[in-house]
N, C-alpha and C positions, 0 to 999 in steps of 0.2 A: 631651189635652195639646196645647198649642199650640207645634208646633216642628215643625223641619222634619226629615226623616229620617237628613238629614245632623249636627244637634246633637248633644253629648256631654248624657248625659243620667248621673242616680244613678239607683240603685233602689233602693228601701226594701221591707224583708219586715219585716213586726212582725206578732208572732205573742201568743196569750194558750195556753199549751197545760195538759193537766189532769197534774199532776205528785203526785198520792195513793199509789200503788201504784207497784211497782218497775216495771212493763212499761209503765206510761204516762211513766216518768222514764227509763224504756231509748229508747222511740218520741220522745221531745222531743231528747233527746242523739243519735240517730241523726239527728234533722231539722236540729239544729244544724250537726252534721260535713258534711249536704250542702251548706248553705248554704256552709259553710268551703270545703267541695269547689268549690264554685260561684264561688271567687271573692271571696266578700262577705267585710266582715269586719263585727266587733261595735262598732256606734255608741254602744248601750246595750243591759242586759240584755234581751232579745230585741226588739233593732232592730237590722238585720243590712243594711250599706251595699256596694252595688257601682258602680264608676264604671265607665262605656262611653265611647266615643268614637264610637258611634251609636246609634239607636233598635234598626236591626235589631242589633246586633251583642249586644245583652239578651236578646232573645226568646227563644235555644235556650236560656237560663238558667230563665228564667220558667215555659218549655214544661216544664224538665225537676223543676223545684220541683213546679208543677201536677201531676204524676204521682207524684209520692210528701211528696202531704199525707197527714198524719197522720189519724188518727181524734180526733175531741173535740177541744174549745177551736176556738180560729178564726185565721187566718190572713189577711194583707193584704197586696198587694204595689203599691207605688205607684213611679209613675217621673216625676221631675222634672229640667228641664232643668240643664244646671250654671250657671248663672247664677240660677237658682232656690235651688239648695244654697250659693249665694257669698253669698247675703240673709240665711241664717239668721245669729239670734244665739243664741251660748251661754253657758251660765253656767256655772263646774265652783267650786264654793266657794264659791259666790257672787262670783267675779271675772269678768267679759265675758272671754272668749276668743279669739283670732286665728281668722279661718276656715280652714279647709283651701286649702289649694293644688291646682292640679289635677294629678293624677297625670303624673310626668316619663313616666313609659312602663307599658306593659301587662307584667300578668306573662303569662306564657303555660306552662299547665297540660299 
């Protein structure tokens, strides 16, 4: 990532997980509630968005994802600058959409 430590940065978890059996749809719903725990919220059905107001101010999010992956399917976590996330375009109905704004303030957990 090209930015400096100081930039507000998103981070994207998109995950594919195996949902057949109750304990693999119990182990996804528990990965889901950390991400919630974490912060993130739902961009789309498993793409899970959190906005920082710096690089490191992610990582103890990241570090604490990485230790409770799941077993099976696969997980991604990608981190983009916010001017990066202010580029994207959307479509919900097929209508272009406004972009997000950037967060007026942090909640704190």
């Amino acid at each position: 990532m090209n930015s400096s430590p100081e930039d507000a940065v998103w981070s994207l978890v998109m995950f594919d997980l195996p949902v057949k059996t109750k304990l693999q749809r119990q182990t996804a719903t528990e990965f889901r509630n950390l991400l919630l725990d974490q912060g993130y919220q739902m961009a789309q059905f498993s793409v899970y968005v959190r906005f920082s107001p710096s690089v490191h101010s992610i990582l103890p999010c990241i570090r604490q994802i990485k230790q409770h992956l799941p077993m099976g399917g696969e997980v991604r976590i990608l981190t983009i600058t916010d001017r990066q996330w202010a580029t994207a375009i959307r479509y919900t109905n097929g209508a272009e959409m406004v972009p997000e704004e950037e967060p007026l303030q942090l909640t704190i957990f």
